[in-house]
N, C-alpha and C positions, 0 to 999 in steps of 0.2 A: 077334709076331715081334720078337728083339730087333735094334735097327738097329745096322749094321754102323759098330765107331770110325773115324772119321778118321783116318788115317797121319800124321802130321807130320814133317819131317825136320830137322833141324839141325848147321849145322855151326859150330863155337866154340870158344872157347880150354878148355882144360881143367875141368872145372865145378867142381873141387874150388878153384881158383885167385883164382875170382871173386871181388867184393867184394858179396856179396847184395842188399845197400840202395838201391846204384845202379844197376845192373846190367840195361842193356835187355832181352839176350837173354832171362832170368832173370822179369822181368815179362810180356815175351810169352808163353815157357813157362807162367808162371801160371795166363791166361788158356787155354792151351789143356788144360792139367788141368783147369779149372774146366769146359770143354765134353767132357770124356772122353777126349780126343782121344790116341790111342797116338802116344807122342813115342820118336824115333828116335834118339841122339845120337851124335853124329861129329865126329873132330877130324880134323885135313887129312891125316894121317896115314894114316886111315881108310880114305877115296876112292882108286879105282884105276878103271881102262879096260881091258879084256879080251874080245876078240875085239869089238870095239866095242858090247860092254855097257857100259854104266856100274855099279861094284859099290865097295859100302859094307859095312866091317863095323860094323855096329849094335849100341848098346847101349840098350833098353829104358831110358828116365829116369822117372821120381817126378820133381816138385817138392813145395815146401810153401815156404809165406810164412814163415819162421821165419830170421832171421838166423843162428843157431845150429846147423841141421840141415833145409837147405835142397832137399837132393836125398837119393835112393837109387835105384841102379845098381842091374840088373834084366839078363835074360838077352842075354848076346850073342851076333849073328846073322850071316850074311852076306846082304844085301837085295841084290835090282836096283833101281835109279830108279824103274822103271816100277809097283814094287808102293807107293810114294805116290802122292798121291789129286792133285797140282796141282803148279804152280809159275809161284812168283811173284815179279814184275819193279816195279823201280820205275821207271814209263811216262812222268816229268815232270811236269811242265815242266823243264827245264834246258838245259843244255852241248849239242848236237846232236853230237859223235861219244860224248860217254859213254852220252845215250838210245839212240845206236843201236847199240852193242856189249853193253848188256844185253837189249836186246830180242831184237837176233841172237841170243846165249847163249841167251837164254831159250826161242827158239821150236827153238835146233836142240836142247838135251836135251828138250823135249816132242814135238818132233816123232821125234825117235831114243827116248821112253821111252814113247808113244800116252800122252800125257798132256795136259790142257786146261791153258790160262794163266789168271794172274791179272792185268793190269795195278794197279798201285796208286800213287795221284798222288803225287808228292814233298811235294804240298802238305798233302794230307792226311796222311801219314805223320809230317808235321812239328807238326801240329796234334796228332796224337794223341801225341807224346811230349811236350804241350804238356802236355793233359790227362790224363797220367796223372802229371805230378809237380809239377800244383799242382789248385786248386779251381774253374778256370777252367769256366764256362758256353760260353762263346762266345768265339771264337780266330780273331785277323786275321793271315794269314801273307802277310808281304812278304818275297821272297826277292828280292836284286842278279839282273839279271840283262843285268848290262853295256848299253853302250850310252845311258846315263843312263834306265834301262828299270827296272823290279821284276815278277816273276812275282807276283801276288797272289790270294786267294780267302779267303771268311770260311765259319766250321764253326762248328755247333751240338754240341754234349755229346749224344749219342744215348742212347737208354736202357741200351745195355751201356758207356756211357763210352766208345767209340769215338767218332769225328767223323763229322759228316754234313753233307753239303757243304750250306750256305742261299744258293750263288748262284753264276754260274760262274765259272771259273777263268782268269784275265784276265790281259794284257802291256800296258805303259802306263808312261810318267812320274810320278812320284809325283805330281806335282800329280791327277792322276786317280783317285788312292787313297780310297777316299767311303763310310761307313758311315752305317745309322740308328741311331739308339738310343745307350744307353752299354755299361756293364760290358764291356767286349771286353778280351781282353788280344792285344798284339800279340807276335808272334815271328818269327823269319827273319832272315838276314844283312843284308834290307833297310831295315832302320830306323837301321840305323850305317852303312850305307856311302851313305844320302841325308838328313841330319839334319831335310830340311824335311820330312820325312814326321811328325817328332815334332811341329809344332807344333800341327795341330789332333788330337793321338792323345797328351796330355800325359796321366802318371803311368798309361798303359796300356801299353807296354813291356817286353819282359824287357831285364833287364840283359847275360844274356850271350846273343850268336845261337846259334843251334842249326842241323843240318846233318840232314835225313832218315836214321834209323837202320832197318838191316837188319828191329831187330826188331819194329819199329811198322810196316812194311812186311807181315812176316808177319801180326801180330796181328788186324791190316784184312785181310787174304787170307783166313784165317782165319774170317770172317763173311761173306764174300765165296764162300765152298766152301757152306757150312751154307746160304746160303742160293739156291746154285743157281747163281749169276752167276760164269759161268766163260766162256773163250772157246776156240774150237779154234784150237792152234798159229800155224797160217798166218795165224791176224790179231793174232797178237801187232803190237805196232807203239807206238812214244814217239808221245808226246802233246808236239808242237811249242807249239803256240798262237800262237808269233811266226810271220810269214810273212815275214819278212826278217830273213836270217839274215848279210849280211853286213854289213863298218863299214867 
């Protein structure tokens, strides 16, 4: 029997518009061509609320790695929410009212679409856009997270180029920031906004910080469906990690 594709949905600026080479959403998509996955395309325009459905008019998307001729537009539909297969949240570490307004978002359209959540860490989303636009093996992400504090955790290069957590995901002073081994590259706001993190992590550093993108987000949900680990609605919930939360 053949197994039923994954729904994917997306919402994004114009696809005709983008610049292919850099283009996060455009790389996520990729990757979910490459698992078969029926991709949905939607610009904000799209989205509407009607008798408290949620409804999208859907365009069937193609990608292709091809700078040139990157996408083809396929039939358009009108979908509810709930005919996708998940949705998924970025769970933290971070800000304490912005975790808690995506999580809310997130569990009140699955819990109004019967649809399971994905949590996916800020850290690891940040790692995986680490490795997908260099060659890195192994990625130490230090994000600021006030307080003279860093959210940090280290990732391994999985077998699909995704990140897979090698240890857990930690709040601390930079002086506590402590790997084994070398080759690591470092990424996160946190290494420019506490310099003493750079001295024992010398010529392992990106130059410019990066910020967890939408589409690295999905790409790990993504593996995260295929493989089963989903959660029902009501336990959506941000991953804190700090237990004091005031200064």
């Amino acid at each position: 029997m053949t197994e039923k594709p994954l729904k994917i949905g997306i919402v994004m600026d114009p696809i005709d518009s983008i610049t292919p080479y850099k283009d996060s959403s455009l790389a996520m998509l990729l990757e979910a061509e490459r698992r078969n996955a029926e991709i949905h395309y939607f610009e904000q325009k799209d989205l509407r609320l009607l008798s408290g459905k949620a409804l999208g008019q859907s365009t069937l998307l193609h990608v292709r790695d091809d700078n040139d001729d990157w996408y083809s537009l396929g039939e358009r539909q009108e979908i509810e929410l709930g005919d996708l297969d998940a949705i998924a949240f970025g769970c933290g570490p971070g800000g304490f009212t912005g975790l808690r307004i995506a999580a809310g978002a997130a569990q009140g359209l699955a819990l109004g679409a019967r649809l399971p959540v994905i949590p996916v860490s800020n850290l690891a989303a940040l790692a995986a856009s680490t490795m997908r636009d260099t060659t890195a093996r192994k990625v130490i992400v230090c994000q600021d997270a006030r307080m003279g504090e860093v959210y940090w955790g280290t990732f391994d290069r999985g077998a699909d180029d995704l990140p897979v957590a090698s240890g857990p995901e930690r709040v601390g002073p930079p002086e506590a920031v402590s790997v084994a081994g070398s080759d690591w590259l470092g990424a996160g706001s946190g290494w420019l906004a506490y310099p003493q993190l750079q001295v024992g992590f010398a010529g392992v550093i990106e130059t410019n910080p990066r910020w967890p993108d939408a589409a690295d987000v999905a790409a790990i949900a993504l593996g995260e469906l295929q493989a089963g680990r989903v959660l029902a609605p009501e336990l959506a919930a941000p991953t804190y990690i700090r237990n004091n939360v005031t200064y």
